[in-house]
C-alpha positions in Angstrom: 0.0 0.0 0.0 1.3 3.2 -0.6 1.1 6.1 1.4 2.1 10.2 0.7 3.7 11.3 4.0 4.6 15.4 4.9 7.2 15.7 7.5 9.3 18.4 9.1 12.8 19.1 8.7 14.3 22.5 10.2 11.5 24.1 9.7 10.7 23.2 6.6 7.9 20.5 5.1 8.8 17.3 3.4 7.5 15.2 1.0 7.8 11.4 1.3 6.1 8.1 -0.2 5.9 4.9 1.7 5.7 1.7 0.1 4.2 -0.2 3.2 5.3 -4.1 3.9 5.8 -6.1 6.7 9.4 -6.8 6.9 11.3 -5.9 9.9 14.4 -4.1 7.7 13.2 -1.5 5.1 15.1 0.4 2.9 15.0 4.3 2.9 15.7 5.7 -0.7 17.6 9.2 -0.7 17.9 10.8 -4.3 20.9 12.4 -5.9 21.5 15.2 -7.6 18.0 17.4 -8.4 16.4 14.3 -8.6 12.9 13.9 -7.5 12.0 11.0 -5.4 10.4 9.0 -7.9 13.7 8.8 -9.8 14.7 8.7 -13.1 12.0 7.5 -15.7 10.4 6.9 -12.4 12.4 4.6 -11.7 12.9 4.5 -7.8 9.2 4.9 -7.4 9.1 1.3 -9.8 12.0 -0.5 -7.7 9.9 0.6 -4.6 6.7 -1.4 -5.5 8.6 -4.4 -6.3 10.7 -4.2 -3.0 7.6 -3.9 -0.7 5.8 -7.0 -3.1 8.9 -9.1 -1.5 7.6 -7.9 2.2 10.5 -4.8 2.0 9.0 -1.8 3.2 10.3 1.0 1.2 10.6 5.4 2.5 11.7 7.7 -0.2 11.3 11.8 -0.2 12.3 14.9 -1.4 14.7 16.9 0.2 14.1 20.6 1.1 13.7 22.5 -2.5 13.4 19.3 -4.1 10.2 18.4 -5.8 7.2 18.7 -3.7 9.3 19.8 -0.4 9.7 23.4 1.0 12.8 25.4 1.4 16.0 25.8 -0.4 18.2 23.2 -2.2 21.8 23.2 -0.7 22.7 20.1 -1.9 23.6 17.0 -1.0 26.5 18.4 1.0 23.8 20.0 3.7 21.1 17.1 3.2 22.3 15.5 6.7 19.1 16.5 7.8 16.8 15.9 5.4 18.4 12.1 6.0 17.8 11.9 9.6 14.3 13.4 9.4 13.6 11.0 6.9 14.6 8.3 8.6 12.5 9.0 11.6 9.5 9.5 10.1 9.9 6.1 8.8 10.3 5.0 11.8 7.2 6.5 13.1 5.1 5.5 9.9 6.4 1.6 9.6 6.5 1.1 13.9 7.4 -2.8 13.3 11.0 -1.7 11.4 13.5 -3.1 13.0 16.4 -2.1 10.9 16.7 0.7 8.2 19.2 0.2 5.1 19.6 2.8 2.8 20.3 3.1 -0.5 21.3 6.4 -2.8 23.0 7.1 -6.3 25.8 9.4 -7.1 26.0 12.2 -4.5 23.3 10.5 -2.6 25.6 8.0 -1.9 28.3 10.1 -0.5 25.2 12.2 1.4 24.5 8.4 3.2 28.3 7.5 3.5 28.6 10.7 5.5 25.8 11.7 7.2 23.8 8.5 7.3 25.4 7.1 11.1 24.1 10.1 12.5 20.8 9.5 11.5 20.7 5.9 12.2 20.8 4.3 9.1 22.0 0.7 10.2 23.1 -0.7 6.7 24.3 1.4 3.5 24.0 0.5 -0.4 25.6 2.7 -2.6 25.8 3.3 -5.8 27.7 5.2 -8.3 29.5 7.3 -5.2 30.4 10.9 -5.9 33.9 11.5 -4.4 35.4 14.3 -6.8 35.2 17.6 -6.6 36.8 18.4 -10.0 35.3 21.9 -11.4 35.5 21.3 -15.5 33.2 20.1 -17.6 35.5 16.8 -18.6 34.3 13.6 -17.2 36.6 12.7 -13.8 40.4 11.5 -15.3 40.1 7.6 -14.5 37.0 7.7 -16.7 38.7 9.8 -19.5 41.6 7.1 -19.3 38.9 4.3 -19.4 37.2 5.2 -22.6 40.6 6.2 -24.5 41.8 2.7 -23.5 38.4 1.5 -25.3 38.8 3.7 -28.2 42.2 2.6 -28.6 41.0 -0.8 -29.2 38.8 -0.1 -31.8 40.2 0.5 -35.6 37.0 2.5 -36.1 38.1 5.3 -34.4 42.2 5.3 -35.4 40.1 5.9 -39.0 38.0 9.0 -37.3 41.2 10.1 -35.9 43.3 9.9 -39.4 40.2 11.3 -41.5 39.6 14.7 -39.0 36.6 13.2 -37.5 38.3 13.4 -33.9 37.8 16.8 -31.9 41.6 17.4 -31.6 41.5 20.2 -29.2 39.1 18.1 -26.9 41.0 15.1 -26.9 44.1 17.5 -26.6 42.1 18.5 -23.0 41.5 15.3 -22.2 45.2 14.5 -21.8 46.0 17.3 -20.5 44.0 16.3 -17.5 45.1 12.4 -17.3 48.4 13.6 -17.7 48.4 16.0 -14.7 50.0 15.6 -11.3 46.9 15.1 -9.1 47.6 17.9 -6.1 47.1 16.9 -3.1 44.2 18.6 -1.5 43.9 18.2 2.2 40.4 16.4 3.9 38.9 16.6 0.0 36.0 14.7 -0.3 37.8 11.3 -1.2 39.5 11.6 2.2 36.2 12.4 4.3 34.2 9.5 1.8 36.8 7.1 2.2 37.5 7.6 6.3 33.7 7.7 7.1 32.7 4.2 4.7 31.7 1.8 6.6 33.1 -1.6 6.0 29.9 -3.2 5.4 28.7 -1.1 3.2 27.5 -2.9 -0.3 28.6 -1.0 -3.3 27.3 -0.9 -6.7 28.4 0.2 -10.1 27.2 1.1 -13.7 30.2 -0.7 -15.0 30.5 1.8 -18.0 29.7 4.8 -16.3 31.8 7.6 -15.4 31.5 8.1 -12.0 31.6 4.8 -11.0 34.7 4.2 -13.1 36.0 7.6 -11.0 35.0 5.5 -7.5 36.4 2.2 -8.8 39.7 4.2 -9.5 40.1 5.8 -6.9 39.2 2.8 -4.4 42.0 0.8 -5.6 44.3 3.8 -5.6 43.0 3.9 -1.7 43.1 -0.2 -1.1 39.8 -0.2 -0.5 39.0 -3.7 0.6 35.4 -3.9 -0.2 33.7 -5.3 -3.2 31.5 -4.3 -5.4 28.9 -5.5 -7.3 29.4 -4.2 -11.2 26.5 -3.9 -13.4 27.2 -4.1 -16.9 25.4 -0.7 -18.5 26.9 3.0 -19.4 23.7 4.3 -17.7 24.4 6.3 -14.5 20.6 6.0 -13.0 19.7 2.2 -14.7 17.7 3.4 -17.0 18.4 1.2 -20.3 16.8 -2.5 -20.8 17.3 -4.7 -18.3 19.3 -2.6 -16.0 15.8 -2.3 -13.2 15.8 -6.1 -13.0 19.5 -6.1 -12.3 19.3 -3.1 -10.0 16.3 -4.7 -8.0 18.5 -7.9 -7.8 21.7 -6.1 -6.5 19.4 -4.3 -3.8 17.3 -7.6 -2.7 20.8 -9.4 -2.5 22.5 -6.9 -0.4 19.0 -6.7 1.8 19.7 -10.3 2.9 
């Protein structure tokens, strides 16, 4: 059954959507970027409904200046609120939880990995975690140096390259930056991502995607001695054919 739920946060009201079950551990859905809760080509509000059919109650909302809630959007950088407030209102509207996972995309991740103890999440899924802070408009360096490797591969594109169909002052940019010294920037957000990520925390990853080639990357560079599960799509938010399916399976699997 679903249920529209307002809430306060600072002040402000908030807009959630309950997909009711009976489960004892339900999963509370924070969105990235401007995202509204329902997601991408709706779909968070379709993995919801199939969660809660397999008895997972399901909480997602819409931060303040998001969507349907009040107030201003700072971000996911402020949304620590917005989490915890969340998170007890699903609480109060699903009495017989238990345990609360939560899962987020892109900087929704990073919002959970550091904000989401001190709300009370109890388990994390992540996908697609944000954890540059890069100012261009290039895509982060480890997936610039992914896709040449690809292209490199491919005798399709040394002929675009021979016969002027390659941008040559982009892909002079683009090696400019996978070339460059990385400065070391102290407490950036890879430090604060990586210190506060807790070791249980499942990961997943659009296996052709930028970001989550930037995370995978990086989290080697780090020895980062958690797993993750890679799905096989360039979509950052699972939105080409079969990508729900494997989405809903990566979630139900790291639900227990």
């Amino acid at each position: 059954m679903r249920e529209l739920i307002a809430f306060d946060c600072a002040g402000e009201t908030l807009i959630g959507t309950l997909d009711g079950a009976q489960g004892k551990t339900g999963l509370l859905i924070a969105s990235g970027g401007n995202e509204v809760r329902a997601g991408a080509h709706r779909g968070m509000a379709m993995l919801s409904q199939r969660l809660a059919d397999r008895g997972i109650p399901v909480f997602r909302f819409d931060r303040r200046g998001i969507g349907d809630s009040s107030g201003d959007n700072a971000g996911y950088a402020s949304s620590g609120p917005d989490i915890a407030a969340a998170a007890a209102a699903f609480r109060r509207h699903a009495p017989d939880l238990q345990r609360i996972a939560s899962f987020g995309n892109c900087d929704a991740a990073t919002a959970l990995v550091l904000f989401g103890r001190e709300a009370g999440i109890d388990q994390l899924i992540l996908s697609n975690p944000w954890i540059t802070e890069e100012n261009d408009d290039l895509p982060p360096a480890a997936a610039i140096r992914a896709r040449y490797a690809e292209r490199l591969r491919d005798t399709r594109e040394w002929r675009r390259l021979l016969t002027g169909g390659v941008n040559i002052a982009k892909l002079a940019k683009g090696l400019s930056k996978i070339s460059a010294r990385k400065s070391k920037v102290p407490d950036s957000l890879g430090d604060r991502f990586f210190a506060a990520l807790p070791s249980d925390a499942k990961v997943i990853l659009a296996g052709r995607d930028a970001t989550a080639r930037a995370f995978h990357a990086e989290a080697a560079r780090r020895s980062w001695r958690g797993t993750a599960i890679t799905i096989d799509t360039a979509s950052h938010s699972y939105a080409r054919e079969g990508d729900g399916d494997a989405l809903f399976e990566a979630i139900r699997a790291a639900l227990g």
